[in-house]
Every structure is written in structure tokens, then in C-alpha cells.
N, CA, C and O of each residue as an XYZ file, in Angstrom:
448
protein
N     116.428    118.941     91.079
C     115.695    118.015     90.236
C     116.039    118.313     88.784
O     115.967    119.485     88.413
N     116.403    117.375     87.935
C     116.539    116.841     86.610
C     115.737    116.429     85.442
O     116.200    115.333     85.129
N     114.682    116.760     84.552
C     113.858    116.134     83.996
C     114.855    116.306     82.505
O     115.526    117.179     81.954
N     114.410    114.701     82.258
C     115.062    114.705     80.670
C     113.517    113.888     79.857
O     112.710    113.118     80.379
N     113.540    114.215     79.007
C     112.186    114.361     77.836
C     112.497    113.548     76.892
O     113.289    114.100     76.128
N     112.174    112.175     76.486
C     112.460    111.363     75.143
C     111.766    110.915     74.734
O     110.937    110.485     75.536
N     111.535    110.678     73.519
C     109.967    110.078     72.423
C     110.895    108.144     72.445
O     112.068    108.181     72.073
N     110.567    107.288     72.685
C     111.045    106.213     72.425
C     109.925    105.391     71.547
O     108.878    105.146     72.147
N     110.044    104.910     70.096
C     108.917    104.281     69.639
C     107.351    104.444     70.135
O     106.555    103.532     70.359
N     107.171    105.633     70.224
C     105.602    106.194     70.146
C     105.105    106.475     71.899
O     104.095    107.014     72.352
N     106.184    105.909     72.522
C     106.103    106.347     74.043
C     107.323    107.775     74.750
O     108.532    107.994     74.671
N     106.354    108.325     75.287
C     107.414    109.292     75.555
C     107.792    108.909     77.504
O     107.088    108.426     78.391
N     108.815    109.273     77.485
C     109.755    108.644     77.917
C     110.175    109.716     79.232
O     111.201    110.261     78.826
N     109.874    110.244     80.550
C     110.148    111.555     81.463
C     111.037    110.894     82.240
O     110.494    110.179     83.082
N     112.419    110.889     82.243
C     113.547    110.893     83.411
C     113.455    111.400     84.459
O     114.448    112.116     84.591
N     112.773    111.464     85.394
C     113.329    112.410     86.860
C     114.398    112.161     87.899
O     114.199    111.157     88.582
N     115.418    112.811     88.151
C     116.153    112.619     88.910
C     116.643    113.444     90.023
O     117.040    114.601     89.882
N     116.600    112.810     91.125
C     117.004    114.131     92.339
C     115.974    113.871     92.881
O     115.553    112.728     93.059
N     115.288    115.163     93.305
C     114.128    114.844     94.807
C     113.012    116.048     94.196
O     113.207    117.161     93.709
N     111.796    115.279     94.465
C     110.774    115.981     94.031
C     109.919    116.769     95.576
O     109.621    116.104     96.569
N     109.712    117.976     95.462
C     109.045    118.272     96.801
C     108.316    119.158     97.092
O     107.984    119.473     95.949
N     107.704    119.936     97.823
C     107.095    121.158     98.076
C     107.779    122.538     96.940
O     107.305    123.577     96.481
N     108.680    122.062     96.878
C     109.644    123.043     96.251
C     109.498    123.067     94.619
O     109.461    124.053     93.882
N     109.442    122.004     94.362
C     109.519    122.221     93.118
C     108.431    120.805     92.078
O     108.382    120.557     90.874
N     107.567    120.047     93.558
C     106.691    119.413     92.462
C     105.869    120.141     91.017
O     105.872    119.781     89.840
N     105.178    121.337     91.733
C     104.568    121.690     90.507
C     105.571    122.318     89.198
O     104.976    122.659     88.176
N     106.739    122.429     89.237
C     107.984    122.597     88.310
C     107.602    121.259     87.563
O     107.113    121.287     86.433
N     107.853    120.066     88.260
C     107.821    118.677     87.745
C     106.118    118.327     86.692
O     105.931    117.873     85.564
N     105.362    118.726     87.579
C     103.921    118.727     86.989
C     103.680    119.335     85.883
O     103.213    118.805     84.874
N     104.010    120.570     86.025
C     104.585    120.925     84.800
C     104.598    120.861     83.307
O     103.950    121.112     82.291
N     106.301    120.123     84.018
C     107.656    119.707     82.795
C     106.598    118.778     82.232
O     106.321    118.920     81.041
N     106.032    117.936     82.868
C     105.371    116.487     82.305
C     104.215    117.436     81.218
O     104.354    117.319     80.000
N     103.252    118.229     81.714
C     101.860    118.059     81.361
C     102.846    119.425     79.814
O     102.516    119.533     78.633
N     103.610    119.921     80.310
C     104.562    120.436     78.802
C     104.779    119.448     78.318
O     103.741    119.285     77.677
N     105.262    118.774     78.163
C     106.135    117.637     77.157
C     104.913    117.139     76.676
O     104.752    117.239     75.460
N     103.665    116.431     77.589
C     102.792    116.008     76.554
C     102.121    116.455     75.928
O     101.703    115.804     74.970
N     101.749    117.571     76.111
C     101.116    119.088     75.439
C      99.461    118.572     74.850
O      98.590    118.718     75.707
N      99.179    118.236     74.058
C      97.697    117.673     74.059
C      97.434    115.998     73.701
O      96.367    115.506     73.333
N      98.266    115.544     73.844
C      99.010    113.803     73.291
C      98.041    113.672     74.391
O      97.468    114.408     75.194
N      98.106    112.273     74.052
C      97.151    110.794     75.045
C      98.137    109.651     75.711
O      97.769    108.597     76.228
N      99.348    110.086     75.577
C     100.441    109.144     75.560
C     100.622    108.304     74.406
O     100.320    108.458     73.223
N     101.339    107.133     75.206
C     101.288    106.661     76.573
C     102.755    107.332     77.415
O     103.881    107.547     76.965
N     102.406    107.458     78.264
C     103.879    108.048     78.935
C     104.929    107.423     80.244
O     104.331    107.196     81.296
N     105.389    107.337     80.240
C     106.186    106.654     81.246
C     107.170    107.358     82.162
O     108.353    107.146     81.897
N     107.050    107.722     82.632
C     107.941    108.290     84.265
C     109.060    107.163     84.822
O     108.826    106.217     85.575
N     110.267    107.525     84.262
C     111.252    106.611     84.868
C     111.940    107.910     85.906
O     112.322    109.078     85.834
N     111.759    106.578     87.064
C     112.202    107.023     88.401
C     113.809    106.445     89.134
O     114.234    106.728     90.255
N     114.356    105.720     88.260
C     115.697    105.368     88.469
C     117.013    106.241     89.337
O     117.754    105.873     90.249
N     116.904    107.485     88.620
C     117.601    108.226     89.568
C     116.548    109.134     90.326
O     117.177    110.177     90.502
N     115.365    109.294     90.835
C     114.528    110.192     92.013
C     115.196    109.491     93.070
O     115.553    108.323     92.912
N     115.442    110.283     94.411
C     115.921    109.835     95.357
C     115.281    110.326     96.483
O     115.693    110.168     97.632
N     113.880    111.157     96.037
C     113.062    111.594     97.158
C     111.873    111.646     96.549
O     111.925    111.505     95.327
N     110.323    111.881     97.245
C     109.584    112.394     96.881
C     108.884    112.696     97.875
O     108.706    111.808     98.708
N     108.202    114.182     98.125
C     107.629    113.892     99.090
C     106.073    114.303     98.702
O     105.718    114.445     97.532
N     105.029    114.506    100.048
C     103.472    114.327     99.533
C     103.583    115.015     98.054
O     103.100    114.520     97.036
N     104.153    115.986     98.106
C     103.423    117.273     96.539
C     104.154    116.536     95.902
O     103.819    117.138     94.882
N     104.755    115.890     95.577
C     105.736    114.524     94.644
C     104.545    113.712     94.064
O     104.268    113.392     92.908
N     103.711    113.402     95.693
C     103.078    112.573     95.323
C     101.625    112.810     94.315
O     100.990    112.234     93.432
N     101.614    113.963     95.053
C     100.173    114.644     94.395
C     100.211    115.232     92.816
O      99.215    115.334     92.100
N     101.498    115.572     92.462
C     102.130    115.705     91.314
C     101.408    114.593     90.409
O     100.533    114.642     89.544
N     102.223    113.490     91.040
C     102.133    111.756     90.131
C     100.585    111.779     89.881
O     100.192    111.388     88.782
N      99.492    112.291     91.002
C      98.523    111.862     90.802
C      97.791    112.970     89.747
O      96.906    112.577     88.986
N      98.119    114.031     89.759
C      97.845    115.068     88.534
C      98.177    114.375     87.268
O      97.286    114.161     86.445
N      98.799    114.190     87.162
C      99.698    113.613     85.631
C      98.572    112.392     85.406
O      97.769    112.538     84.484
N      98.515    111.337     86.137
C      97.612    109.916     86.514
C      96.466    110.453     85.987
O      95.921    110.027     84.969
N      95.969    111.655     86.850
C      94.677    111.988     86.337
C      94.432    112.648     84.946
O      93.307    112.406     84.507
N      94.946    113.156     84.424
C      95.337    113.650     83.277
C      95.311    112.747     82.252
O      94.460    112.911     81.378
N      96.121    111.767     82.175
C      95.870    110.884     81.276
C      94.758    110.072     81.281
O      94.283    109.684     80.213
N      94.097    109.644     82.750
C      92.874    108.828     82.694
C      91.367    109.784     81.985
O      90.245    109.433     81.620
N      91.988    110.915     82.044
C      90.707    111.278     80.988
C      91.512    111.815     79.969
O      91.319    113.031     79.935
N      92.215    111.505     79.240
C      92.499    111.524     77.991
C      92.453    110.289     77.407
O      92.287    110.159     76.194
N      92.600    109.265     78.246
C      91.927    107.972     77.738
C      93.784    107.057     77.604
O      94.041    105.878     77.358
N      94.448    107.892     77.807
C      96.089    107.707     77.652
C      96.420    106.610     78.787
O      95.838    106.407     79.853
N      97.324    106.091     78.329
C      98.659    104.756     79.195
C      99.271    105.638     79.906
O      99.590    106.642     79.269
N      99.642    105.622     81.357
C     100.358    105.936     82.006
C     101.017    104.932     83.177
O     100.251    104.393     83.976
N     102.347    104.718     83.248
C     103.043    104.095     84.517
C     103.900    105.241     84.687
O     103.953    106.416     84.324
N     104.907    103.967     85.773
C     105.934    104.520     86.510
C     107.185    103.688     86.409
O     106.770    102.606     86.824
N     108.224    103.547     86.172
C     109.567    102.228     86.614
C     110.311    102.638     87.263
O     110.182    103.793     87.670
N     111.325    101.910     87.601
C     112.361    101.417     88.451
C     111.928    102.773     89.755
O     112.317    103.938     89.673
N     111.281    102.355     90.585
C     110.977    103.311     91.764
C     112.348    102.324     93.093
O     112.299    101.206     93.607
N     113.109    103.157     93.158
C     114.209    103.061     94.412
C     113.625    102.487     95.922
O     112.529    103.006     96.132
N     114.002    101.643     96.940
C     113.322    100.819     97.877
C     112.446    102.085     98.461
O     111.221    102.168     98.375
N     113.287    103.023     99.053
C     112.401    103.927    100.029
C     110.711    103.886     98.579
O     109.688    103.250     98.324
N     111.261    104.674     98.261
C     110.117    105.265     97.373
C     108.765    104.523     96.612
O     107.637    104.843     96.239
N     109.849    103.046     96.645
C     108.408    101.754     95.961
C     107.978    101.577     97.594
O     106.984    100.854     97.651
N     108.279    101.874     98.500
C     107.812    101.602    100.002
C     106.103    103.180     99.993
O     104.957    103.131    100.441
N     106.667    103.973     99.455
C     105.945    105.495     99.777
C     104.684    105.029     98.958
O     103.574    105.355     99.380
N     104.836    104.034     97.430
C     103.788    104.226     96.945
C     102.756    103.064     97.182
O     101.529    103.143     97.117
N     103.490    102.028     97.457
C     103.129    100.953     98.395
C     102.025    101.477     99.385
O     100.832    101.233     99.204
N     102.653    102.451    100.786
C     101.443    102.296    101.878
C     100.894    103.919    101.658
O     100.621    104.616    102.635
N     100.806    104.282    100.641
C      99.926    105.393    100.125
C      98.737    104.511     98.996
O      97.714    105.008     98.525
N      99.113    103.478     98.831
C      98.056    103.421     98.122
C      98.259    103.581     96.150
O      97.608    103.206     95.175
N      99.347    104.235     96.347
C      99.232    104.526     94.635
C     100.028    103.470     93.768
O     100.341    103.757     92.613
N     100.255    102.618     94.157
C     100.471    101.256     93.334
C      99.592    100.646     92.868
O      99.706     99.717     92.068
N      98.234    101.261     93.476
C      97.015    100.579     92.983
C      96.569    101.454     91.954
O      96.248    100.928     90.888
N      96.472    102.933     92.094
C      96.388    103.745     91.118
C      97.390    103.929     89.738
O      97.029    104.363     88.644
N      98.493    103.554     90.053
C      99.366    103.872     88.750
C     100.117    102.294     88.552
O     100.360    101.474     89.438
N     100.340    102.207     87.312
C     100.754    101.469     87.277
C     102.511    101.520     87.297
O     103.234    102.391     86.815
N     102.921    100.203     88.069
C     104.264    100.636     88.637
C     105.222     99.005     87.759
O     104.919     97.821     87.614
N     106.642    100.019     87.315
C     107.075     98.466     86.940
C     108.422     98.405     87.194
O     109.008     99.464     86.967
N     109.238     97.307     87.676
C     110.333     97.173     87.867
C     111.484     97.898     87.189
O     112.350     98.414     87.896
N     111.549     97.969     85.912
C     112.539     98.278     84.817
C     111.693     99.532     83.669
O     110.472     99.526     83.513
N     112.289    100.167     83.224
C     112.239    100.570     81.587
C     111.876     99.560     81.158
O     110.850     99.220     81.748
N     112.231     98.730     80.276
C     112.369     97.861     79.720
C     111.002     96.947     79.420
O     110.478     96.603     78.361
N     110.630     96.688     80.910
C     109.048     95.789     81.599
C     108.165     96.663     81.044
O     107.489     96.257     80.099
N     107.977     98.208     81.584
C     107.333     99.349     81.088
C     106.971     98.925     79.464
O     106.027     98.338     78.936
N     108.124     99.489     79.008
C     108.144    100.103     77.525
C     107.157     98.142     76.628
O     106.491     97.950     75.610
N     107.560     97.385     77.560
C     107.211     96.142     76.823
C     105.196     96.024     77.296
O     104.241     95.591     76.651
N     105.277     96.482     78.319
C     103.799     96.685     78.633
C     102.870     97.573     77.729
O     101.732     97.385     77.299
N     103.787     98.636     77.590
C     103.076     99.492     76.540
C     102.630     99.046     74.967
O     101.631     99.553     74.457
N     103.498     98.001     74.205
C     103.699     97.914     73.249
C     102.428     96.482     72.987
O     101.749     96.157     72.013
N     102.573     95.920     74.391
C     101.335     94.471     73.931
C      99.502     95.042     74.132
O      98.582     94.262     73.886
């Protein structure tokens, strides 16, 4: 697993790439709750290159989720790969996080 860290116009910006898992979600949980350090966001998790995740992946996402919902902070997710928009789909957490096709959709959600 890969995390790259970018401030883009007042949103910060978490790359993950590779496979998130028993192994190394809380590495990932982490990297995130480092990078935002006491910020409110808004933050965005681009998932473009993740090519796995499994439950502690998932439970990860929902640490971070929770984290910001009491900081009062914006949090999504984009470009989630078929398997994986399938995982958050019949888990349920499409309803909890917000999920968006692109960067792009994201970063434009954040800004209106």
C-alpha cells in the first residue's frame, strides 16, 4: 500500500493505492488521521488505484468517517474500482460516506 498526501485548494487530498487489509489498515488509519492532524477537513480519499480492501479496510474508512463527523468536517470517497464500489454498496457504507465517481465530482462537491 501507497499513500500520497496533497492540500488541493483547501481540501486535502489522500491517494491510496494497492490493497488495504488486516495487515496494514491501521498503517492507513493512521497515515489519514496524521495528515489531518487537528483540521476539520474537508478530506477526500481517492481510491483510483486501491485494488483491495478488506473488512479492517473497511473499518479503517469508518474510523476516519467517524472522526470527521465529530469534528463537524466533509468527508467522501472517489473513483472506488467495480469490485470495491460493489463492497461498499452491500455493506452499507455508501450510505454512510459519501461516495463519488471522479476527483473532480468530489473536489466540485466540496467547493458548492
Amino acid at each position: 500500500m501507497q499513500i500520497n498526501v496533497e492540500p488541493h485548494n483547501g481540501t486535502l487530498v489522500v491517494a491510496v493505492e494497492g490493497r488495504i487489509d488486516g495487515t496494514n489498515a491501521m498503517e492507513f488509519q493512521s497515515a489519514v488521521h496524521d495528515a489531518l492532524g487537528e483540521g476539520t477537513g474537508p478530506l477526500l480519499i481517492d481510491c483510483e488505484t486501491l485494488s483491495y480492501t478488506s473488512s479492517a479496510g473497511l473499518r479503517a474508512f469508518l474510523s476516519i468517517a467517524k472522526l470527521l463527523q465529530r469534528r463537524k468536517g466533509k468527508f467522501a470517497i472517489c473513483s472506488l474500482s467495480g469490485m470495491i464500489a460493489q463492497i461498499f454498496q452491500i455493506s452499507g457504507f455508501d450510505q454512510i460516506i459519501s461516495v463519488h465517481a471522479s476527483r473532480e465530482e468530489a473536489l466540485g462537491d466540496f467547493d458548492s
